[in-house]
Phi, psi and omega in degrees: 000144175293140168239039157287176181239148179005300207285341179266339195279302164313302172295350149314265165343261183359299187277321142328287163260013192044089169213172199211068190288136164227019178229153186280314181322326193285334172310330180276039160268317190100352174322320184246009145270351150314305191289332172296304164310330172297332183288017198225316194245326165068021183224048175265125205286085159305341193286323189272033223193099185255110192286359213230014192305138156240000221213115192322317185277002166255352171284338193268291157013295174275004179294299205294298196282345168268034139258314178285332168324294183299329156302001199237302182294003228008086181256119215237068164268069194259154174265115164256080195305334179269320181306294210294341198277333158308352150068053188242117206331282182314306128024277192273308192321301185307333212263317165286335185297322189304295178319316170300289126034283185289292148020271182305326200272292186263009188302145165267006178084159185093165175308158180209090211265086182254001118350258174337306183285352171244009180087039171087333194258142188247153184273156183241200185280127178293144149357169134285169146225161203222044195114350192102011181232167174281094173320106196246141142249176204240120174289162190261131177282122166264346169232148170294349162298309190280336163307294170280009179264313175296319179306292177307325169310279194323283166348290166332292221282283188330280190333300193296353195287312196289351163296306185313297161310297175312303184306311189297297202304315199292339160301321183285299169325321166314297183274357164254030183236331195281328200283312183313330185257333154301322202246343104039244185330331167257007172260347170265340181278301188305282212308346189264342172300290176314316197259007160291298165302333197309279207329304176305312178296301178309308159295310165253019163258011144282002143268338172257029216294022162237009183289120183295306192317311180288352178245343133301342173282295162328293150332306185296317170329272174293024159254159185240162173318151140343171172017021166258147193233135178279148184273115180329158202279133176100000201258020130313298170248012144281327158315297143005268186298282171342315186283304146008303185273315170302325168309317200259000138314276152343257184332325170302333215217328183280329180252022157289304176296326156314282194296304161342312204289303174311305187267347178282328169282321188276338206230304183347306167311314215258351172307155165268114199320335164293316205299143168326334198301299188337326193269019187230005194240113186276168161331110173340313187318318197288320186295001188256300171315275130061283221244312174329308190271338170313292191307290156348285180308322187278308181325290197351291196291296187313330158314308231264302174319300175313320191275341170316282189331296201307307182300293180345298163302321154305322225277290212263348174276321166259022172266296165325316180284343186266010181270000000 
């Protein structure tokens, strides 16, 4: 790890790309350390690397083109892109230190034209960023013309950003259905490759059933992860079978009770107040009572739910509005 300190790992960075940083938080765009990394391999997809990024998803973006750098270079790194996009002091240092570090080791030496490599454009004092956003100020309005004339201007500037945004999100998405269906595909060739080998070893170790190597190739086949347990042959269908029996129980007991219900109200009057039947039976009255206070108990608790739900919600229409 580098052991400069802040104030020099910027004028470093500075002087290096001609930029004009004055906080370690602003490396959390991912801008200079691309352009660090290009000074050193001279081939970082520079086009794609936005030094002037406000927004958490042009910091991952940019992220995105310093992980293939480091994948093409094989830089045995890994960036831990939800910390750094958070422009969080400790964070983005250890992470410049790291970078400097690689710097000094692998730089090849000579001018380093980072103008050029960036298309021309000189950077300017970047933003402070804060959380992953652009510190914004509001100039003092002096007429009520120039007010609504800056609002709608703002109002415009906004609209096309949230466009801008939708295009951008809908590219990523596009290219993570490309990556997602590419590593698909290459995960059904290699698993077809594996069950190719299963087959072949297994054939001939019903001709060699004593060949050690083949029965080390197999072991390997057949181990599984650390804390993975293969689940024992039949606890599929003794599961199964469990759920099976909690169903036809439940069902079992619902129409016992139906039926129970059914004959103490529909048949149970017309039995004659002597007969034995009587004695398996509470007071007529209940079949009545019963379902009345069930039915009761239930409005309630769904009342009771509905007006939670409702304050809840109000609750939170005034807290937005009051934000």
């Amino acid at each position: 790890m580098s052991s400069e300190s802040r104030t020099e790992l910027i004028a470093w960075m500075n002087d290096l790309l001609q930029i004009n940083y004055t906080k370690v938080e602003q490396c959390g765009t991912g801008a200079a350390h691309c352009q660090i990394i290009d000074s050193v391999f001279g081939d970082v997809q520079m086009q794609k690397v936005k030094f002037n990024a406000r927004h958490e998803y042009e910091y991952v973006a940019n992220f995105k083109v310093l992980q293939t750098a480091f994948d093409k270079h094989k830089i045995d790194k890994m960036i831990p892109v939800e910390r750094l996009v958070k422009c969080k002091f400790q964070d983005n240092l250890e992470f410049l230190q790291w970078m400097k570090k690689y710097w000094d080791t692998y730089y090849p030496g000579g001018p380093y034209d980072a103008v050029a490599r960036r298309g021309g454009g000189q950077v300017g004092a970047v933003k402070s960023v804060s959380g992953g956003g652009a510190t914004k100020t509001m100039a003092k309005r002096t007429t009520a013309a120039s007010t609504a004339g800056r609002m709608a201007s703002s109002s415009l500037h906004e609209s096309n950003q949230s466009a801008s945004m939708m295009i951008e999100l809908n590219k990523q998405v596009d290219e993570l259905k490309v990556t997602v269906d590419g590593l698909e595909k290459e995960r059904d060739f290699y698993f077809g490759k594996l069950r190719d080998i299963e087959i072949l070893v297994q054939q001939q170790l019903d001709v060699e059933p004593e060949n050690q190597l083949l029965k080390e190739v197999q072991a390997i086949l057949y181990s599984t992860e650390d804390g993975f347990e293969v689940p024992p042959e039949g606890a599929a269908e003794a599961e199964a079978f469990s759920d099976k029996a909690v169903g036809a129980t439940l069902l079992l007991t619902s129409v016992v009770l139906f039926l129970y219900y059914t004959i103490w109200a529909l048949i149970m009057p017309f039995v004659d107040e002597g007969h034995p039947l009587h004695e398996y039976f509470p007071d007529r009255s209940y079949a009545i009572r019963i379902p009345v206070v069930l039915l009761l108990i239930g409005l309630t608790v769904v009342f009771t739910f509905l007006a939670l739900v409702m304050i809840k919600s109000n609750g939170a229409k005034k807290n937005v509005k009051k934000a």
